[in-house]
N, C-alpha and C positions, 0 to 999 in steps of 0.2 A: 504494500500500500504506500503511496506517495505523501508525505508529511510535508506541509505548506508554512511558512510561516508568514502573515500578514505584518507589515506596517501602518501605523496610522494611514500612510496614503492609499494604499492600497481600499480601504475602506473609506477614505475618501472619494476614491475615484467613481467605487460603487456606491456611495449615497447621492453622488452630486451628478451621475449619470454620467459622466466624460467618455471620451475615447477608448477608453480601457475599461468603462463598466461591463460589457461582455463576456470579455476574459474572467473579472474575476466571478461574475454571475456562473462563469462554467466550472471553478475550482470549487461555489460555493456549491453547486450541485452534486458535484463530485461528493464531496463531503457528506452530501444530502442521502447518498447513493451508498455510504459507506465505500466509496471508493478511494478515499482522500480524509487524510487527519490534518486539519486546518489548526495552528496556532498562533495567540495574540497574547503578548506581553500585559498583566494589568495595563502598564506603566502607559504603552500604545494606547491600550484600549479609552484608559482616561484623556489620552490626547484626544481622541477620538471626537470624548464627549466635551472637553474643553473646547473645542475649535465649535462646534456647532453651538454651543452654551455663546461662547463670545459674539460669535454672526448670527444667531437665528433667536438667541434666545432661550430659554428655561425649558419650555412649553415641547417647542421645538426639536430641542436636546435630546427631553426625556423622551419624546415619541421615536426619536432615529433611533436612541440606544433598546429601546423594548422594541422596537421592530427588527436590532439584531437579534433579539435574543432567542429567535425558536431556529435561526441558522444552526448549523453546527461546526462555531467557534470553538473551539476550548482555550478559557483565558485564562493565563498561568499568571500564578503569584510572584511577585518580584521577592525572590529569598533573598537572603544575605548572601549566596552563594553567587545568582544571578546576578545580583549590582556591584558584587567583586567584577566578573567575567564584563561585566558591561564597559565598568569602570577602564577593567584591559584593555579591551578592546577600543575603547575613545581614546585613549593615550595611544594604543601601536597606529592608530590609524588616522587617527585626528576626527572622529566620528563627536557628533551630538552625544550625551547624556544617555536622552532620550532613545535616540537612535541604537545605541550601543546595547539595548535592551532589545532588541529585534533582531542583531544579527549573534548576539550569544545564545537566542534560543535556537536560531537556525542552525550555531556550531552546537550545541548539544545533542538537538534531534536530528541531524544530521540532513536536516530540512534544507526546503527551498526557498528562500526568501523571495517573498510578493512586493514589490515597490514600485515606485515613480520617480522616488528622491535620489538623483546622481548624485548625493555623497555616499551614498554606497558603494559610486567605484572605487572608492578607496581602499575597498576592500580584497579587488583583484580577482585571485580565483580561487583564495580561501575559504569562501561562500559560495553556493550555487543562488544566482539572483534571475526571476523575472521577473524581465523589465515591460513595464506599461508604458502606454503610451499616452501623454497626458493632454 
């Protein structure tokens, strides 16, 4: 089974309908299908809901983040272990914070990170990344 890891963008792209909503509408089905284990960082996920809290509103917010919720996400906890590896990872590579929480669960689960955001080439080809088109 093919293990996915989302970025805030990436659920960006699929709530705001962009160019890359398709794609990721077919990894969510995947998912959907049991064909595909999809993961989202807390730490993402609350980006997630920050960014539409900021632009849309409370109201707004709440109904995008319950409208993910019967997908099959699975959002992982940001452990002390993950925000070490995150931490790594933004020092070796000069990544966001943020960011560095997305590609340490991709190197854990040996996943494929789902994105938009080229600072992920920073990453090379230590990550397996698709890339969206924004």
């Amino acid at each position: 089974m093919k293990t996915y890891v989302f970025d805030a963008s990436a659920l960006f792209n699929f709530l705001q309908n962009k160019p890359s909503a398709p794609k990721v509408n077919e990894i969510l089905k995947d998912g959907i299908r049991g064909h595909a284990r999809i993961l989202i960082s807390a730490v993402n996920y609350g980006e997630v809901y920050g960014r539409v809290l900021r632009d849309e509103g409370p109201d707004k917010a709440l109904a995008c983040m319950h409208a993910l919720s019967p997908l099959s996400i699975e959002v992982l906890d940001a452990t002390p272990q993950r925000a070490f590896q995150a931490a790594e990872l933004k020092a070796k590579y000069k990544l966001y914070y943020v960011d560095g929480f997305a590609a340490a669960l991709a190197v854990e689960h040996k996943a494929t990170l789902v994105t938009s955001d080229s600072d992920f080439r920073r990453l090379g080809r230590s990550v397996s990344v698709l890339w969206l088109k924004v």
